[in-house]
N, C-alpha and C positions, 0 to 999 in steps of 0.2 A: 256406309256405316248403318245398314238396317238394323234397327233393333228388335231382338227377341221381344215375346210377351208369354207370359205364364200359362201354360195350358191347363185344362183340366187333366186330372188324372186319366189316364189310358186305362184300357182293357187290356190287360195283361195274359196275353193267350200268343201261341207260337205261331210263328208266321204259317206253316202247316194248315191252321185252324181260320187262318184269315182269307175266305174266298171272297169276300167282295172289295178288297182293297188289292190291289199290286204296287209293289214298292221296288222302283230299281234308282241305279242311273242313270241318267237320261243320256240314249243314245242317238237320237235322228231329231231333225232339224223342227220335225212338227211337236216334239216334248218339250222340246227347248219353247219354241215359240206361246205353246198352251201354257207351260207355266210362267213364262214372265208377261202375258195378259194378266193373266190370275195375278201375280203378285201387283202390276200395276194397279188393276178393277180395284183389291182391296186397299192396296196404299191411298188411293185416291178416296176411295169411301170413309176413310180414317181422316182425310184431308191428311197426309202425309205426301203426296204428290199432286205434280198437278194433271188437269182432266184432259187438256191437251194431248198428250203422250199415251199412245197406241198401245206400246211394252213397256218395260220398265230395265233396261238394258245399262248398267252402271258398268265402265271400266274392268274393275275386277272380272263381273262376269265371261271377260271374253282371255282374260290370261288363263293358260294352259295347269296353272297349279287351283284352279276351280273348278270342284265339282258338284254339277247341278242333280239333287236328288229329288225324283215324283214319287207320289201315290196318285195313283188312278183308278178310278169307277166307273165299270163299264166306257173303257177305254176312252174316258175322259182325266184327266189332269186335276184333283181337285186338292193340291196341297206340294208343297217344294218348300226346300231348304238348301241352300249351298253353304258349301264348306273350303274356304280356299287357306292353300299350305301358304306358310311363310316362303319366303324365296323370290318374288317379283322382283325385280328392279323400282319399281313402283314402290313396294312397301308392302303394308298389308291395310285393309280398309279403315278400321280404328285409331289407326298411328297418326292419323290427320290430328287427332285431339289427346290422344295417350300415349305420344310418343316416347316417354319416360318408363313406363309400363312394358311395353312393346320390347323396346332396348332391353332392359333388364332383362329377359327372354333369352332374348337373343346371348347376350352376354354371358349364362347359364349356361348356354350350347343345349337349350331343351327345345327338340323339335316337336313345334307348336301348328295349330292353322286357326281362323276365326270363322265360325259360325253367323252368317246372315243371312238375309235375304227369306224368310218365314213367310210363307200364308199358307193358309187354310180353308180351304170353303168348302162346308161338311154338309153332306147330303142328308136329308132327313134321318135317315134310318143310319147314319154311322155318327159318333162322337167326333168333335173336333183332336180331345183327349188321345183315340186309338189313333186317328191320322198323323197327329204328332210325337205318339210312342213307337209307331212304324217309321216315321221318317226317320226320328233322330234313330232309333236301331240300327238300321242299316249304315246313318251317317260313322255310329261309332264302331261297326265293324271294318267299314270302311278304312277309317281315320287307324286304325290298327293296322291295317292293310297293309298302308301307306310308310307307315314308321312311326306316327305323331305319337307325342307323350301327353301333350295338353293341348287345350282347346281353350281360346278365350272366345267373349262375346260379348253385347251391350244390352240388358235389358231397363225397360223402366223401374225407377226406384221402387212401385210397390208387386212388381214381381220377384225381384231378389232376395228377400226373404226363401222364397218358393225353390228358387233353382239352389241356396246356402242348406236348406233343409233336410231335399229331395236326394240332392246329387253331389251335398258335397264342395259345390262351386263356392270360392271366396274373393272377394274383392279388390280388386287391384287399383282401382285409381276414385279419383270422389264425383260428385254430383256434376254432369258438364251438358251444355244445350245440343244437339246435334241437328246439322243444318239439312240435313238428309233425309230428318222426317220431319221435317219444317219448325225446327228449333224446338221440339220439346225434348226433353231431358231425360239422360240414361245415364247408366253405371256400368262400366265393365267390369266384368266376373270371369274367374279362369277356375277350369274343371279339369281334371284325372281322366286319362282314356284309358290305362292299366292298370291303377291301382284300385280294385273294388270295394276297398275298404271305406272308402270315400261315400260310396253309397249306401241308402237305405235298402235293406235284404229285397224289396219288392221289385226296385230298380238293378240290384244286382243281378237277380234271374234275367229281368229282360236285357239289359247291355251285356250280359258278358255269358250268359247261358246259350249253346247252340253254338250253329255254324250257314255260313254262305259259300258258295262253290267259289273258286279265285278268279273265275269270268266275269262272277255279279258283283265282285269286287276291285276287279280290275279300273285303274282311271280311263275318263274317256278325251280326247283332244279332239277340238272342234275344227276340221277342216276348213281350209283356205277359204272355198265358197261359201260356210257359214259361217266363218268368220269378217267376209266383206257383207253378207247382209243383215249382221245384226250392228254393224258399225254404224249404218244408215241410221238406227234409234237409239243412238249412245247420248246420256246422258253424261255431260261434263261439271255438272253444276255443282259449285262448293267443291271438288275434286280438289287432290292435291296432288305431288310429286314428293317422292322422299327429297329434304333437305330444301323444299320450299321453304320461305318464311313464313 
């Protein structure tokens, strides 16, 4: 249950126009590994994990309904977000604590997935702002791809304002501590992936203006082999099971 944080506004220009950033899927075992350093480095700098732990490799990330999205600089990794569909057996990563929320979803029959797993580490010369206006883009071409209607997430209470503003997101459950970034306190928020109306005209250009070829939007499944070596740094901690107590 990584929580979002507010970004700055992006620079809203077409991916065409963005030479120094690349933004896919992560498909080979060295994207995968660069960004969950990177997500670990900053969880840990946040004091959000601890400094022990090499990667930052949580459960979810290794079920096959998660997908790992980079931006890269000069074929380095400096920014990821995953996006995983509802459907585990597991559950979905939030349901640990908003499992009433979650249900309600479900119950809907609205196909949903949740947004985590954020970092960013912005090079001098690029905004954190455009890194996280390219990730999530792509996430929500993606997420249309796929079938989803809605996207939930957790971010801190004084970014919610931001994403209710921005994009439309509205609130679904109240104030809870999450053990996952070391008990501080988030909200979950659920967002529109089709319905533009939801958003502000600046954001509507960027999610829903254009197109991606169905290759770069294709999902990707992590092979056998990478999937026994990132088992090696799986993080169980605070984890749950659906219909735990």
């Amino acid at each position: 249950m990584d929580r979002l944080s507010r970004p700055n506004l992006p620079v809203f220009r077409s991916p065409d126009e963005i030479d120094r950033v690349q933004v896919c899927i992560a498909r080979s075992r060295t994207d995968w590994v660069s960004a969950l350093q990177l997500l670990q480095r900053r969880y840990c700098e946040a004091g959000l994990s601890p400094a022990k732990a090499v990667i930052r490799v949580l459960p979810y990330h290794l079920w096959p309904e998660t997908q790992l999205i980079v931006a890269k600089h000069r074929d380095q990794v400096i920014g990821s977000v995953s996006l995983t569909r509802d459907g585990n057996t597991e559950g979905i990563p939030m349901e640990a604590t908003y499992r009433d929320a979650v249900a309600e979803l479900r119950r809907q029959g609205t196909p949903f997935g949740e947004v985590c797993s954020l970092s960013v580490d912005s090079p001098e010369d690029l905004s954190t702002g455009e890194i996280f206006g390219q990730l999530t883009r792509l996430m929500m071409f993606h997420a249309r791809f796929v079938g989803l209607d809605k996207l939930i997430a957790v971010v801190h209470p004084r970014h919610a304002k931001f994403y209710q503003r921005a994009m439309g997101f509205q609130t679904i459950g109240g104030l809870c501590s999450y053990p996952h970034v070391g008990g501080q306190p988030g909200i979950p928020i659920l967002g529109h992936v089709n319905d533009r109306s939801h958003y502000r005209s600046r954001w509507q250009r960027f999610y829903f203006a254009g197109e991606y070829a169905p290759a770069e939007l294709s999902p990707h499944t992590l092979s056998q082999a990478d999937l026994a070596f990132f088992r090696q740094f799986l993080s169980t901690t605070n984890w749950f099971k659906r219909g735990a107590a």
